[in-house]
N, CA, C and O of each residue as an XYZ file, in Angstrom:
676
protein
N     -46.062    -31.649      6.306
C     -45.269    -30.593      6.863
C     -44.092    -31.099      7.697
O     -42.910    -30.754      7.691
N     -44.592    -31.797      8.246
C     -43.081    -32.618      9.630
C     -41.893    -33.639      8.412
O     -40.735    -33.862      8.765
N     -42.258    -33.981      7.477
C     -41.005    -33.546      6.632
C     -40.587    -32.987      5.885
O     -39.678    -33.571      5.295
N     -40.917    -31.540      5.390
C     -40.096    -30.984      5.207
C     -39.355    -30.062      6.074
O     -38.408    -29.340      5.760
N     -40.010    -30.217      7.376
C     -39.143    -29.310      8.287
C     -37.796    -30.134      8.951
O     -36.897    -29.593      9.596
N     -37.915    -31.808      8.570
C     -37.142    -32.701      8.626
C     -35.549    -32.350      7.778
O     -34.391    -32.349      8.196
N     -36.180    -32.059      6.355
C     -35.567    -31.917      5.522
C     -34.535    -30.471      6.246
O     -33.496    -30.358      6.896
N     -35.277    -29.826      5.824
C     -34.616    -28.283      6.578
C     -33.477    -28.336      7.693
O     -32.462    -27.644      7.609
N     -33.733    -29.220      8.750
C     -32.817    -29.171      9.409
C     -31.664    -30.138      9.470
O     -30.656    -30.036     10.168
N     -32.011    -31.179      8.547
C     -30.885    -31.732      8.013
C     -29.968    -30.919      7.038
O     -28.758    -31.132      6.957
N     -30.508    -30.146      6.439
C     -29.923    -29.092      5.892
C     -29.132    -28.360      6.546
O     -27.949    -28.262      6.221
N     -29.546    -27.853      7.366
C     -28.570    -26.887      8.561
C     -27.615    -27.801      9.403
O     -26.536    -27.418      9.856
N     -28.029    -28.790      9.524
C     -26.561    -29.639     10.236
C     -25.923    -29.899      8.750
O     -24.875    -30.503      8.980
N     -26.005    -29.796      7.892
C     -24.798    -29.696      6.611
C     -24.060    -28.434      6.509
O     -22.894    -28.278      6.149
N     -24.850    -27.624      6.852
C     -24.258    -26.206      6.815
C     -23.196    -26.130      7.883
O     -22.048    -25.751      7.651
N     -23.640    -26.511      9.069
C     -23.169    -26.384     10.271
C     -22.031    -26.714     10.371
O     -21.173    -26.039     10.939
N     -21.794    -28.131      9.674
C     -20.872    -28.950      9.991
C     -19.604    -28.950      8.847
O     -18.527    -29.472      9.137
N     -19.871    -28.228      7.339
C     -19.158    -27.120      6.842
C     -18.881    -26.329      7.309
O     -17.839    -25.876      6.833
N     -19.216    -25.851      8.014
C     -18.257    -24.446      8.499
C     -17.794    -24.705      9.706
O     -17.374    -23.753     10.365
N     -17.766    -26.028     10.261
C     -16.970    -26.517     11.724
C     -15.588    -26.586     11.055
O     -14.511    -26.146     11.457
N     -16.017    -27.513      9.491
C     -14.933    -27.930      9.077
C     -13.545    -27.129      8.534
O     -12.333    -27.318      8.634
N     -14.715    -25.791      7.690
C     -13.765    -24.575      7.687
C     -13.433    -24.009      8.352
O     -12.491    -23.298      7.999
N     -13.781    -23.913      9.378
C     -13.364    -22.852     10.938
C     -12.071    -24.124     11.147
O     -11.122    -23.584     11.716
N     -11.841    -25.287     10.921
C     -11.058    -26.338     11.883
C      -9.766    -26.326     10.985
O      -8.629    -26.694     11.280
N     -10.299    -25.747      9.686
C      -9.016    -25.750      8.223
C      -8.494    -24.355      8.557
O      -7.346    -24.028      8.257
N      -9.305    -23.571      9.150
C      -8.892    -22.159      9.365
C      -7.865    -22.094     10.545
O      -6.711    -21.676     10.642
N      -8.407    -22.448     11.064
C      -6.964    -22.199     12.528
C      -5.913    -23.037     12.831
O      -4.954    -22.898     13.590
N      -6.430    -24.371     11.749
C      -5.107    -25.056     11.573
C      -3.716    -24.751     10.322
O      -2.637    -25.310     10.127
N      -4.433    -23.576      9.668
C      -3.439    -23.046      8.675
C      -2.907    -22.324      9.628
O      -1.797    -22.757      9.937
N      -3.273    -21.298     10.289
C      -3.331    -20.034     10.897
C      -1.780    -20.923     12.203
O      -0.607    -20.550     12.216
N      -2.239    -21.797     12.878
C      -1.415    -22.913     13.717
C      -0.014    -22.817     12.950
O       0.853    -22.206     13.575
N       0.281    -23.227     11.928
C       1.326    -23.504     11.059
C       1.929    -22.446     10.157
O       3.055    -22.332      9.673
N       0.943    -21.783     10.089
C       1.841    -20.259      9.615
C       2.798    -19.513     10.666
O       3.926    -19.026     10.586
N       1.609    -19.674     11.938
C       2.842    -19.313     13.418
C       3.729    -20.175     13.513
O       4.793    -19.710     13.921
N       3.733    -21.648     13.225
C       4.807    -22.749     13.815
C       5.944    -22.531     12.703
O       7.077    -22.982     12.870
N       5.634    -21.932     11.748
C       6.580    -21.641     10.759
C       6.982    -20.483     10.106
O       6.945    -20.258      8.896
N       7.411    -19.691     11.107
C       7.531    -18.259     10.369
C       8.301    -18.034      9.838
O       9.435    -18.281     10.248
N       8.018    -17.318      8.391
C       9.120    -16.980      7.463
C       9.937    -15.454      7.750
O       9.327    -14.405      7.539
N      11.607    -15.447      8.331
C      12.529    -14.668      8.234
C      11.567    -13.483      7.314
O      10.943    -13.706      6.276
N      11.683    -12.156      8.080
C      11.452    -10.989      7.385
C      11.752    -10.280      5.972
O      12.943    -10.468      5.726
N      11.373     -9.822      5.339
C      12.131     -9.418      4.213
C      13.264     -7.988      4.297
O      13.179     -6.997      3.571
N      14.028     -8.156      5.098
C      14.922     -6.925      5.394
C      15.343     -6.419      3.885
O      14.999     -5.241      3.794
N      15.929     -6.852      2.728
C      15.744     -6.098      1.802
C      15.172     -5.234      1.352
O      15.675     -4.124      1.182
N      13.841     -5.576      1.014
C      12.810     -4.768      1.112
C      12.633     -3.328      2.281
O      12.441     -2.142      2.011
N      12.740     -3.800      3.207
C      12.980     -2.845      4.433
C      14.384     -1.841      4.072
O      14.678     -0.763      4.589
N      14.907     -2.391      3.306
C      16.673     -1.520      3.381
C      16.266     -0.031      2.665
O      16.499      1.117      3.044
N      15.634     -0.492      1.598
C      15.443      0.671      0.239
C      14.429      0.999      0.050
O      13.512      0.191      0.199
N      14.147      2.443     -0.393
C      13.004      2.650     -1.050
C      12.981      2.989     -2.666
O      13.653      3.896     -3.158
N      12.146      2.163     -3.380
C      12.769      2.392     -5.332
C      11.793      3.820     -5.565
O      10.571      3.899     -5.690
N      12.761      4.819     -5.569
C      12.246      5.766     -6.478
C      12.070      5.948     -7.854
O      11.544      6.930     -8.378
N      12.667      4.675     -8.588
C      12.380      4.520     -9.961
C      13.114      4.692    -10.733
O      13.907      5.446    -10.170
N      13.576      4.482    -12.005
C      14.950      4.552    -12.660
C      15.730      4.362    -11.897
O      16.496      5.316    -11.756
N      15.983      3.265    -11.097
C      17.138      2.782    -11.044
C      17.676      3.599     -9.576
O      18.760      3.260     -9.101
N      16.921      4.592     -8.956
C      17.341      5.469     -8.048
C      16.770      4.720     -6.705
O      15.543      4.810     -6.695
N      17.238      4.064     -5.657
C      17.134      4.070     -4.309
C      17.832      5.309     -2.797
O      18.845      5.943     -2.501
N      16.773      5.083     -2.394
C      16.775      5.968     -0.923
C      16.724      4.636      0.173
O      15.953      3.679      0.245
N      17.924      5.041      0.991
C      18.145      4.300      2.177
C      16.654      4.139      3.084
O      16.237      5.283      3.267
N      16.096      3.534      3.456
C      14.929      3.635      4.668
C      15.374      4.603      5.658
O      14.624      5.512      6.013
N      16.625      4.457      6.158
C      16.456      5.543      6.882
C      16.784      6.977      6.678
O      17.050      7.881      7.469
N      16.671      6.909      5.166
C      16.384      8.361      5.062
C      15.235      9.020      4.874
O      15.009     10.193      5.172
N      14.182      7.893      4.145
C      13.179      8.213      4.107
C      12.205      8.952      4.944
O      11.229      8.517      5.555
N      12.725     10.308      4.836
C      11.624     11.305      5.847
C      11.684     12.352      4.710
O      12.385     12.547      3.716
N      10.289     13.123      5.507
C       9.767     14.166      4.855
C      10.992     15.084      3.674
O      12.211     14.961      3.793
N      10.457     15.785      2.814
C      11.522     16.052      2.096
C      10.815     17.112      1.593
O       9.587     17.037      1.564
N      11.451     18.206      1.145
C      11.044     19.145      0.603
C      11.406     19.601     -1.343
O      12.431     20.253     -1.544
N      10.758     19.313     -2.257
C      11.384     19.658     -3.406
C      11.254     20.721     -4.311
O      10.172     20.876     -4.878
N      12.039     21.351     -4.497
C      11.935     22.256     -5.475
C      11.827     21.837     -7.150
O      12.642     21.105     -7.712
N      10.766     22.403     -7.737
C      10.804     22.294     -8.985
C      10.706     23.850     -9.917
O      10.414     24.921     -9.386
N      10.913     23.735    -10.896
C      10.835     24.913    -12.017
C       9.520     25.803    -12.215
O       9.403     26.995    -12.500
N       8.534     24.768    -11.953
C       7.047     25.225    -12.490
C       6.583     25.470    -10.837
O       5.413     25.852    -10.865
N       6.985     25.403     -9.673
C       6.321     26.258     -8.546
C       7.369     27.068     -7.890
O       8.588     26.932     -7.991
N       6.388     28.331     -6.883
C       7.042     29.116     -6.376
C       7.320     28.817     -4.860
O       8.051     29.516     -4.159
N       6.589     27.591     -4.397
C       6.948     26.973     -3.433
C       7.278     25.243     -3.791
O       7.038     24.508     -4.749
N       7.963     25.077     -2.442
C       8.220     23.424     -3.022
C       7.157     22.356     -2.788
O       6.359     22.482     -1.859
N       7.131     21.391     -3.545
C       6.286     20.044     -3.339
C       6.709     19.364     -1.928
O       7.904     19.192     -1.689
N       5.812     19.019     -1.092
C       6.614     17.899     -0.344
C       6.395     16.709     -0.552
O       5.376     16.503     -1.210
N       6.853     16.005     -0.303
C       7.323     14.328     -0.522
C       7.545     13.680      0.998
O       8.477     13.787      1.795
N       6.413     13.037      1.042
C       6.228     11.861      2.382
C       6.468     10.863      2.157
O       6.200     10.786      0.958
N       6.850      9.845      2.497
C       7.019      8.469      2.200
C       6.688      7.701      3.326
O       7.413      7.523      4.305
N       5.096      7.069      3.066
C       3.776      6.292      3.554
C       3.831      4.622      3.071
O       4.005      4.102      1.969
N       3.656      4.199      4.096
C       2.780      2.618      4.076
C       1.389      2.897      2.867
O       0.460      3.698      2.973
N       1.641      2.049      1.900
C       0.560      2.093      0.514
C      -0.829      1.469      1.536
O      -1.849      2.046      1.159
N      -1.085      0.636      2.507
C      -2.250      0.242      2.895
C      -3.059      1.186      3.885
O      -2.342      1.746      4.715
N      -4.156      1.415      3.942
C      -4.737      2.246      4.960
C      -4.749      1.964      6.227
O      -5.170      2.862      6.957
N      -4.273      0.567      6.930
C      -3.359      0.404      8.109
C      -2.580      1.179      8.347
O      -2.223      1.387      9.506
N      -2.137      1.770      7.404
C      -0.474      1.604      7.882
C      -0.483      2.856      8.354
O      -1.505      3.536      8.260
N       0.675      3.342      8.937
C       1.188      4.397      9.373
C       1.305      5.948      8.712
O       2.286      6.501      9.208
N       0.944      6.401      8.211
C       0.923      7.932      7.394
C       1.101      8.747      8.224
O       0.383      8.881      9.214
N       2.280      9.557      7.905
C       3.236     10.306      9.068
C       2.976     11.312      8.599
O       3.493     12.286      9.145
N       2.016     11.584      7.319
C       1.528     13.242      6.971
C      -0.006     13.164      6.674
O      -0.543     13.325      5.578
N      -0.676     12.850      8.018
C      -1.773     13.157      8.323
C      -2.444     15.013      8.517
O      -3.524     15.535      8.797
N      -1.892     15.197      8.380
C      -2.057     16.656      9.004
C      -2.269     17.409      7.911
O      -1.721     17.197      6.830
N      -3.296     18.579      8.201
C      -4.428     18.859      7.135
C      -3.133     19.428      5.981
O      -1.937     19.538      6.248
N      -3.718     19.687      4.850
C      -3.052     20.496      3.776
C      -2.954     21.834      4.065
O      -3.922     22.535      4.361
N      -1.720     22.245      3.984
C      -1.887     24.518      3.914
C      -2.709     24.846      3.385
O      -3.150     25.935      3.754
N      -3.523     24.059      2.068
C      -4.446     25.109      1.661
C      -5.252     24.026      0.939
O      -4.655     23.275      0.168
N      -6.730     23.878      1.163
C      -7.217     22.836      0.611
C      -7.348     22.527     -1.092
O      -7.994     21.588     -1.557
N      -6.647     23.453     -1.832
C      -6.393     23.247     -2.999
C      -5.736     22.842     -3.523
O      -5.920     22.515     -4.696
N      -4.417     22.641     -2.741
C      -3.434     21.448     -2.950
C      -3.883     20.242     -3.560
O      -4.990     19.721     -3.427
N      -2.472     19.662     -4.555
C      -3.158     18.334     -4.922
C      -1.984     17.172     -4.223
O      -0.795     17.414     -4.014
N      -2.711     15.866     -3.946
C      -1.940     15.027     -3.448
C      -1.645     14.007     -4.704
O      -2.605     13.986     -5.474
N      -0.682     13.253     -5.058
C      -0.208     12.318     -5.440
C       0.561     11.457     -5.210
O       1.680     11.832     -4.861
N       0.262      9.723     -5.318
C       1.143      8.645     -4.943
C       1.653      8.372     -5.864
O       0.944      8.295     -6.867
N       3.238      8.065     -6.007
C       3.814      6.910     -6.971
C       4.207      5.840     -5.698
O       4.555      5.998     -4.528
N       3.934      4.565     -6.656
C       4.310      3.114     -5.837
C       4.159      2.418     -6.975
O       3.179      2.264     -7.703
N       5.502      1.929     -7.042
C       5.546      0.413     -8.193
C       5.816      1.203     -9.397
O       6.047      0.605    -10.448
N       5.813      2.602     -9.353
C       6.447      3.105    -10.854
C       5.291      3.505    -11.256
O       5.207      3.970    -12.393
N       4.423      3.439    -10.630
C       2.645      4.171    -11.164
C       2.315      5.614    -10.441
O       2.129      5.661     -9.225
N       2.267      6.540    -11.098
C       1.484      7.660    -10.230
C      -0.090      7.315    -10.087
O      -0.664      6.618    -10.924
N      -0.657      7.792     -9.099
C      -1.974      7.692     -8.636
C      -2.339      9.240     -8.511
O      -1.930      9.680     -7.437
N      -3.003     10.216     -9.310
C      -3.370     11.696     -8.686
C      -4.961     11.339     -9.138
O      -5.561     10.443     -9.732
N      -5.232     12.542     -8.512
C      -7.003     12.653     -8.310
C      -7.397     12.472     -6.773
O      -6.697     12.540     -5.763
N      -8.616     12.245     -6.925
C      -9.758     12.392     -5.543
C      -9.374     11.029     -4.694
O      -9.135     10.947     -3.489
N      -9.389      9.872     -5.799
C      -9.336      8.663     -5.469
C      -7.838      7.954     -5.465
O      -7.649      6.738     -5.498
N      -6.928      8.864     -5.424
C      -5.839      8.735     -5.442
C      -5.300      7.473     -4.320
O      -4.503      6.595     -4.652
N      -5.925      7.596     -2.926
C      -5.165      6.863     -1.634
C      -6.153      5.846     -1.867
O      -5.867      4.843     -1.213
N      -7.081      5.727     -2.462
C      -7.711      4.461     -2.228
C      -7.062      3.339     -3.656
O      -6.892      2.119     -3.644
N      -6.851      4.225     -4.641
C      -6.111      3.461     -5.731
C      -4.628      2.741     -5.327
O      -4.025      1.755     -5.751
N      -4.418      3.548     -4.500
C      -3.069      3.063     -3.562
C      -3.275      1.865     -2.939
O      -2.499      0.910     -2.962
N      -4.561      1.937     -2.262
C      -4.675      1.140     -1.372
C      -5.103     -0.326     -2.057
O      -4.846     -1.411     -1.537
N      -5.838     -0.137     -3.381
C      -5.600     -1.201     -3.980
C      -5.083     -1.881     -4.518
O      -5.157     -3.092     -4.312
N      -4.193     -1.208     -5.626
C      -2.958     -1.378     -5.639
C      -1.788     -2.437     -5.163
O      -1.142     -3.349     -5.678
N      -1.920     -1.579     -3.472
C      -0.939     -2.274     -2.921
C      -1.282     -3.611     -2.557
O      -0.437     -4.504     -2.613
N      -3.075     -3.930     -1.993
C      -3.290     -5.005     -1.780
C      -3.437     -5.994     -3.362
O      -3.104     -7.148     -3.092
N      -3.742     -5.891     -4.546
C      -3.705     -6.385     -5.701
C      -2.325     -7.079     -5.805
O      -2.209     -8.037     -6.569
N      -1.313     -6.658     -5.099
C       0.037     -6.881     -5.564
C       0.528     -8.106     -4.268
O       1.117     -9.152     -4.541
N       0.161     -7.716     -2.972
C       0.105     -8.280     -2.120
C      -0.032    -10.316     -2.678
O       0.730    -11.276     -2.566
N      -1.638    -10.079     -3.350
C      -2.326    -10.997     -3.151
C      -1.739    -11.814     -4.423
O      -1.910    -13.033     -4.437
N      -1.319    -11.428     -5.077
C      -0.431    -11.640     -6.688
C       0.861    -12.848     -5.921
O       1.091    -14.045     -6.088
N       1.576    -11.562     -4.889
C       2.679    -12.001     -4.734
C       2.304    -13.827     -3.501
O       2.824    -14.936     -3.373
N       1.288    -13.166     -2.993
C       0.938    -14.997     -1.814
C       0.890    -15.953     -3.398
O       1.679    -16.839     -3.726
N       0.060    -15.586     -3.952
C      -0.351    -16.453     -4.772
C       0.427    -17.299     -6.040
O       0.100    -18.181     -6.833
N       1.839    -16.374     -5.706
C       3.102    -16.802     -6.878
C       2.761    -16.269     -7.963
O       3.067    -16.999     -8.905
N       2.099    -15.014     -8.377
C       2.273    -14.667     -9.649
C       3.078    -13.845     -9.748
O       3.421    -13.829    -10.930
N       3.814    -12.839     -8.978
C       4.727    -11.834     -9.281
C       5.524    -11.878     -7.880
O       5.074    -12.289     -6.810
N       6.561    -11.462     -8.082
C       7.449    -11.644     -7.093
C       7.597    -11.716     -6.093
O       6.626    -12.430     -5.846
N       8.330    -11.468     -4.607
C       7.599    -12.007     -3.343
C       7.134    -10.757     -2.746
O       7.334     -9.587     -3.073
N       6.397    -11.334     -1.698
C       5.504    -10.484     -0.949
C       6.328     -9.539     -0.013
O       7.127    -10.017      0.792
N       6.113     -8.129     -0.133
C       6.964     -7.198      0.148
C       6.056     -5.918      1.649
O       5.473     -4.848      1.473
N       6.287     -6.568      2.764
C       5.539     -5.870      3.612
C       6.034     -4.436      4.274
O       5.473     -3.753      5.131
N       7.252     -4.227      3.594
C       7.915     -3.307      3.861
C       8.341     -2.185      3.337
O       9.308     -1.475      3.614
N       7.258     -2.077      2.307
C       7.180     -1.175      0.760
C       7.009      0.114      1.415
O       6.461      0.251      2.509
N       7.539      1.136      0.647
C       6.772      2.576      0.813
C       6.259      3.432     -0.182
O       6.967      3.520     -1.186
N       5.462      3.932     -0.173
C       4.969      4.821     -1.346
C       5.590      6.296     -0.885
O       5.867      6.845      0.182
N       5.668      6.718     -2.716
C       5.838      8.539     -2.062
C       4.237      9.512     -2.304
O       3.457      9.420     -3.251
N       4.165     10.191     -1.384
C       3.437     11.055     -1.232
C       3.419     12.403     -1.396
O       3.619     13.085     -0.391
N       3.161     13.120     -2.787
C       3.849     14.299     -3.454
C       2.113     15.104     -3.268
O       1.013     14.869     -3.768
N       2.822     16.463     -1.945
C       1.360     17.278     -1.919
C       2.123     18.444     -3.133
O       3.305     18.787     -3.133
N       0.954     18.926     -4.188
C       1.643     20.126     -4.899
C       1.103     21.176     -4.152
O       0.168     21.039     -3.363
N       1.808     22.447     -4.448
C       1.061     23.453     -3.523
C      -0.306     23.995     -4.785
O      -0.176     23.943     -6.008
N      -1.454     24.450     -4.082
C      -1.819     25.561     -4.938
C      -1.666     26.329     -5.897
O      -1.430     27.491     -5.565
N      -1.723     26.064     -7.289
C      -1.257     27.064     -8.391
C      -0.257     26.804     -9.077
O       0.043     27.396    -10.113
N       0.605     25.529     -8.368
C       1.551     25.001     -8.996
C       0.627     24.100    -10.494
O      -0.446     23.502    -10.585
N       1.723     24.428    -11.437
C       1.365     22.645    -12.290
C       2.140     22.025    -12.709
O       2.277     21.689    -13.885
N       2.883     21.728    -11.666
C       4.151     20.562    -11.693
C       3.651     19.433    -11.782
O       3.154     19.022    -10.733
N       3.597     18.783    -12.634
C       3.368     17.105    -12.597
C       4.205     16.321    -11.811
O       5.433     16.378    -11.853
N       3.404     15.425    -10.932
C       4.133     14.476    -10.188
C       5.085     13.609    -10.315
O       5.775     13.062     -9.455
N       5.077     13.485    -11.860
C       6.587     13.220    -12.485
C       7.991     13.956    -12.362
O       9.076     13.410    -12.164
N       7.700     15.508    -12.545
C       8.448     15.913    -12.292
C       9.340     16.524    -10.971
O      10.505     16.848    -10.740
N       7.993     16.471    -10.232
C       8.680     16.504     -8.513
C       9.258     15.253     -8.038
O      10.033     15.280     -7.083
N       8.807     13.636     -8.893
C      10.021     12.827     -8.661
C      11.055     12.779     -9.509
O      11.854     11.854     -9.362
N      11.254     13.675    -10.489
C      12.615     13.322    -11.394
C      13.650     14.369    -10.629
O      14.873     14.301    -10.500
N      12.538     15.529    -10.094
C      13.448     16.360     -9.134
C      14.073     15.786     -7.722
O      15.253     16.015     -7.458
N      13.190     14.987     -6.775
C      13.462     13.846     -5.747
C      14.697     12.981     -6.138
O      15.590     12.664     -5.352
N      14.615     12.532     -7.862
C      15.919     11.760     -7.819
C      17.044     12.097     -8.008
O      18.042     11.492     -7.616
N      17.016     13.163     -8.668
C      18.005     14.123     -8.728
C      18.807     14.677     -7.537
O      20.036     14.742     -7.546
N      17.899     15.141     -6.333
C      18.457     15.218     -5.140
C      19.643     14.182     -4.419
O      20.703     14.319     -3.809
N      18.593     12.850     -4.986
C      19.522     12.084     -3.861
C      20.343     11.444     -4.708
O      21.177     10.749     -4.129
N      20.401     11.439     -6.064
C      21.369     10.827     -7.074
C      22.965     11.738     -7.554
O      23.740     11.238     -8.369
């Protein structure tokens, strides 16, 4: 018995002393990411791509109201941080819980139940693409649009953004 309990805890000082080593790789990346910070992506920050080719200034990007053909009231259009950090400036309940919500980000609509969490993956999938050099650079300054339809409408979320680009085009 007194060796294998020998064994065992030689075991755990291996463990131990792995994860000293990763904790020591960890805060020495973490050290050098601060000693070297990379300039912001203000580009990114300038525009928001509504798609075909259509940009909105950032600072216009506020609430918006759109009219389309197929409702008798308008869609609104928020424009949200894609991560569940982030900031969502249209927290506030729906007029009528039958409303439907939809995201486009990256040229993808997201509608349904699971709509903000598809967002939310999404945005981190793309994130982790972009650290990793597979698709272009890492963009922390993205916004998604946020299209509530009203009740009874059946405007597709396509078409409350072809109406959005139309506005500002």
């Amino acid at each position: 018995m007194p060796a294998r309990a020998t064994r065992l805890i030689n075991a755990d000082r291996a463990g131990l002393v792995a994860l000293c080593l990763l904790l020591a790789l960890s805060a020495s990346m973490r050290v050098q990411a601060y000693a070297n910070p990379t300039p912001p992506d203000w580009a990114d920050a300038v525009a928001v791509d509504l798609g075909k080719g259509v940009f909105l200034p950032r600072a216009e990007a506020v609430r918006r109201l759109v009219w389309t053909s197929a409702c008798a009231l308008p869609v609104r259009a928020d424009f949200v941080e894609p991560l569940p950090h982030g900031t969502d400036t249209s927290l506030a309940p729906l007029r009528d819980p039958n409303d439907r919500v939809a995201y486009v980000y990256r040229g993808r609509t997201l509608d349904g139940p699971r709509a903000a969490i598809q967002l939310s993956i999404l945005s981190v999938l793309h994130r982790a693409g972009a650290v990793l050099g597979m698709n272009g650079a890492a963009t922390r300054h993205e916004l998604a649009v946020k299209l509530v339809v009203p009740a009874g409408c059946d405007a597709a979320p396509e078409e409350a953004m072809a109406a959005l680009r139309q506005a500002r085009g």
